[in-house]
Residue frames relative to the residue before (quaternion, step in Angstrom):
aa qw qx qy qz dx dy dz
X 1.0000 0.0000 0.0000 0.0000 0.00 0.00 0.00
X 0.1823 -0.7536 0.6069 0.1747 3.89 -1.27 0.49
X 0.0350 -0.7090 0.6858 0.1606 3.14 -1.54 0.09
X 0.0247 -0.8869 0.4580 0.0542 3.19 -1.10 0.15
X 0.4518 -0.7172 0.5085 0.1513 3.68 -0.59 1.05
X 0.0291 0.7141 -0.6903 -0.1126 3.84 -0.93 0.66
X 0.0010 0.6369 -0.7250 -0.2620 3.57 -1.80 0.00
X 0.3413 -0.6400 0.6748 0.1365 3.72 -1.07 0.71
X 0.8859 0.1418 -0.1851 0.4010 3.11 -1.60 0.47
X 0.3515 0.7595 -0.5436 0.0637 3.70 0.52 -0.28
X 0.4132 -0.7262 0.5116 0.2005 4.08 -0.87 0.97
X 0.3214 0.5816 -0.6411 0.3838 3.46 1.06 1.02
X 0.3635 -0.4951 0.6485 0.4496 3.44 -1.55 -0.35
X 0.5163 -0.7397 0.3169 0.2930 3.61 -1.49 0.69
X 0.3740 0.6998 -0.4576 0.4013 3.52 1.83 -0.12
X 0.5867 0.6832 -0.2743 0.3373 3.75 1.20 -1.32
X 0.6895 0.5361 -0.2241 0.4324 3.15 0.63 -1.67
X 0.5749 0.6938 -0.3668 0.2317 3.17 0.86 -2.30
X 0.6658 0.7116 -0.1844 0.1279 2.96 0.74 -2.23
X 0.8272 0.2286 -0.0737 0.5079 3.50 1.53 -1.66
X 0.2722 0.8431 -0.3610 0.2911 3.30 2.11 0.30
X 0.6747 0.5255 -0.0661 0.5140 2.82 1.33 -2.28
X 0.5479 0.5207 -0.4529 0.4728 4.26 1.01 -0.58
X 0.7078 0.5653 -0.1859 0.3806 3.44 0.64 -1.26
X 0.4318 0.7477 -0.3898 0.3203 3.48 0.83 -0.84
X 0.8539 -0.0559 0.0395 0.5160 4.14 -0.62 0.90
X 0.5789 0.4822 -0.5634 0.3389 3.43 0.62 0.53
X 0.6386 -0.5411 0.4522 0.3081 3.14 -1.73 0.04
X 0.6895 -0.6274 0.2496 0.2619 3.28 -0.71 0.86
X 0.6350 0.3416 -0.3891 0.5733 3.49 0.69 -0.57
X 0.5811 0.5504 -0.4629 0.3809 4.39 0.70 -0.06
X 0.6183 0.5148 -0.1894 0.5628 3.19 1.25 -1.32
X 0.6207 0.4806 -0.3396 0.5181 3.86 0.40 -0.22
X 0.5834 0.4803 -0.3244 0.5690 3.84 0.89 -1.13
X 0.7662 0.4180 -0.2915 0.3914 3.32 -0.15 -1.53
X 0.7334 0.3753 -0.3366 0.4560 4.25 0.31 -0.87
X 0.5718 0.5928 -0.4210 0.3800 3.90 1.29 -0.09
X 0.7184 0.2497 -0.3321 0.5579 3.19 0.71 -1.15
X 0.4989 0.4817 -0.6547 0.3007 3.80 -0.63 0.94
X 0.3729 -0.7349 0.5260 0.2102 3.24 -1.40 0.61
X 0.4847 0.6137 -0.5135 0.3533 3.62 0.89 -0.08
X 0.7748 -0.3830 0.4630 0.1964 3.25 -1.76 0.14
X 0.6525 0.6250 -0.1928 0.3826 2.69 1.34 -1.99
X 0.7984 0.2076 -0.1536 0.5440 3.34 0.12 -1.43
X 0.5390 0.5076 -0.6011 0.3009 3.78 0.04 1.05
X 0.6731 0.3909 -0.3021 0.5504 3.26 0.99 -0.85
X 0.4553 0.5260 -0.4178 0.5844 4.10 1.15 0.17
X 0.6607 0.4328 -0.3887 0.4743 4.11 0.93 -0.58
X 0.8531 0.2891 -0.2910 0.3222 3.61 1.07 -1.01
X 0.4747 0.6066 -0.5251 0.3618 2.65 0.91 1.40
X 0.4306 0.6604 -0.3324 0.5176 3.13 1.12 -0.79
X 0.6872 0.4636 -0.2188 0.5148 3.72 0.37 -1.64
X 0.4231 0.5477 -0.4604 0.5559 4.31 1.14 -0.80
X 0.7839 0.5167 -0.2278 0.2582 3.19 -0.18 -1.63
X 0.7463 0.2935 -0.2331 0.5500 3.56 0.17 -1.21
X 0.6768 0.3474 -0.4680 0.4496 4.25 0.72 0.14
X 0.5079 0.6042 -0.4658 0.4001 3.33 1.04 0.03
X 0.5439 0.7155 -0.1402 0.4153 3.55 1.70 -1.34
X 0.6970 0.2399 -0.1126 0.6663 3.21 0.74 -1.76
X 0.9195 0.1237 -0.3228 0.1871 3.53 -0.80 -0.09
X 0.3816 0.6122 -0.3650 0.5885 3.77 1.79 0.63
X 0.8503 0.2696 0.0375 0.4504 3.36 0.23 -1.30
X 0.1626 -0.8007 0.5237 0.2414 3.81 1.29 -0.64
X 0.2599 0.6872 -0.5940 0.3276 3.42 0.79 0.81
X 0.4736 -0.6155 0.5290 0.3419 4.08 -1.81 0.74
X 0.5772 -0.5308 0.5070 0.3579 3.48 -1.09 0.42
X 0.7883 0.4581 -0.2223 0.3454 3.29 0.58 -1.23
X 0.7182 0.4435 -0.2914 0.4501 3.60 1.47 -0.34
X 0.6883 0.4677 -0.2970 0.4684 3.27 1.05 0.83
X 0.3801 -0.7267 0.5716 0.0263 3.17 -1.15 1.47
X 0.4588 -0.7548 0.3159 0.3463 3.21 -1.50 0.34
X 0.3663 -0.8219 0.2937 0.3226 4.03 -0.10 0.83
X 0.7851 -0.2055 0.1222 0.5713 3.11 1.26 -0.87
X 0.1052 -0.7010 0.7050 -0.0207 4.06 -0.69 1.23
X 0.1660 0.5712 -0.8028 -0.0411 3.32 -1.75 0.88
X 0.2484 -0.6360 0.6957 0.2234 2.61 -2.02 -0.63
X 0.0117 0.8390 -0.5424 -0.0411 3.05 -0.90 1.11
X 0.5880 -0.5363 0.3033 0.5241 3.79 -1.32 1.26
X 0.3417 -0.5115 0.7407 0.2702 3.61 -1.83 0.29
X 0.7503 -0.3588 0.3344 0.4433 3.12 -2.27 -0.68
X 0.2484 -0.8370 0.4210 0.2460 3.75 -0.42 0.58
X 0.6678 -0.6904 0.1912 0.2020 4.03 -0.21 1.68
X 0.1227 -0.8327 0.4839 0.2395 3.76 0.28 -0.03
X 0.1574 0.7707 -0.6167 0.0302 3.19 -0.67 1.07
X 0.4327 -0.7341 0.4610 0.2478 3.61 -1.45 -0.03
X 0.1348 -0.7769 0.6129 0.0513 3.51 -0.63 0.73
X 0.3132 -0.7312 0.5646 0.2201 3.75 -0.43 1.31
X 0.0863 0.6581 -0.7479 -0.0077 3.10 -1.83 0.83
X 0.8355 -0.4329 0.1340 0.3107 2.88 -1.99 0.73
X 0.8150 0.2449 -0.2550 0.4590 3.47 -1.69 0.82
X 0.4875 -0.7159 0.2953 0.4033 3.46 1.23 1.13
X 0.5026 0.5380 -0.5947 0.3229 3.66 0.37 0.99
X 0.6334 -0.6518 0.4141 -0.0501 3.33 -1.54 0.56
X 0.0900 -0.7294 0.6721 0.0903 4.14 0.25 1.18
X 0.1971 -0.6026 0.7605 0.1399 3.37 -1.67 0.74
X 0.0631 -0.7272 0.6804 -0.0652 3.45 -1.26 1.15
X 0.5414 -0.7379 0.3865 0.1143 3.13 -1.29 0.88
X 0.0593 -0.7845 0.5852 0.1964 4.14 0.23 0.37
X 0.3313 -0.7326 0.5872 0.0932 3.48 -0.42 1.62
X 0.1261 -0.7263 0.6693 -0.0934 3.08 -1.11 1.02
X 0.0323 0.9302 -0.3608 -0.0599 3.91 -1.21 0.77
X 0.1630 -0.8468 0.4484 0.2350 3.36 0.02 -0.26
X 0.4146 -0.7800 0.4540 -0.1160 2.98 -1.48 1.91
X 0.0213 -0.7796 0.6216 -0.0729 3.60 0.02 1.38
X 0.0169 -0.8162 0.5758 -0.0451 3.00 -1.66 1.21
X 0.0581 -0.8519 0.5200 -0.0209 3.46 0.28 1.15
X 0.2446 -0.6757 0.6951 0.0212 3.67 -1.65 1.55
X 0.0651 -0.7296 0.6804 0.0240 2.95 -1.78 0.79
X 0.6241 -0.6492 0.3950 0.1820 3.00 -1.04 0.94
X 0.3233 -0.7636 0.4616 0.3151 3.84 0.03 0.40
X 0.4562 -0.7453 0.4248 0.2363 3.94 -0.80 0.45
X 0.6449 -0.6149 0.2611 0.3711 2.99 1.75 1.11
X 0.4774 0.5548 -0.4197 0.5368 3.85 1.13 0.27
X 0.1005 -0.7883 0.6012 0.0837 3.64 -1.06 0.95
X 0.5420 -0.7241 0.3935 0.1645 3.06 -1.20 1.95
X 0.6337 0.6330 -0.2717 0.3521 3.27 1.38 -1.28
């Protein structure tokens, strides 16, 4: 069985996110939790509450164990990107983009077989 966790709109850029999506990929949840804590970016917190979406979405939707489930598949894909201005000399005007993204996380259940 899968579940899966979305955030929308998140004000990361998606190159950021991308970065600890791909670290995460097929581990097992309580690794993939260790590993996005001890970072200090931004990035891979709001990449944890999802993950953390996911596995309550797991246990109390699905009654499924935390511990028997790995991760199947996390992207990230670019959102709508913000228009803002940034002044520049002779009163004219750079438009720049506030990247924005959105963060899919998808659990599977393990087939009961221990790797360990």
């Amino acid at each position: 069985m899968e579940v899966r966790a979305v955030s929308k709109w998140v004000r990361k850029g998606p190159r950021k996110v991308r970065v600890y999506a791909d670290q995460i990929r097929g581990m097992r949840i309580e690794e993939a939790q260790a590993v996005l804590g001890a970072q200090s970016s931004p990035a891979a917190g709001v990449l944890l509450g999802t993950l953390n979406s996911a596995v309550a979405n797991a246990e109390n939707n699905h009654d499924l164990d935390p511990d028997d489930l790995t991760i199947a598949k996390a992207y990230v894909d670019g959102g709508f990107g913000i228009p803002r201005m940034r002044p520049r000399a002779r009163g004219r005007a750079d438009r720049i983009k506030k990247r924005t993204c959105h963060i899919t996380v998808v659990l599977r259940e393990n087939a009961g077989d221990d790797d360990e």
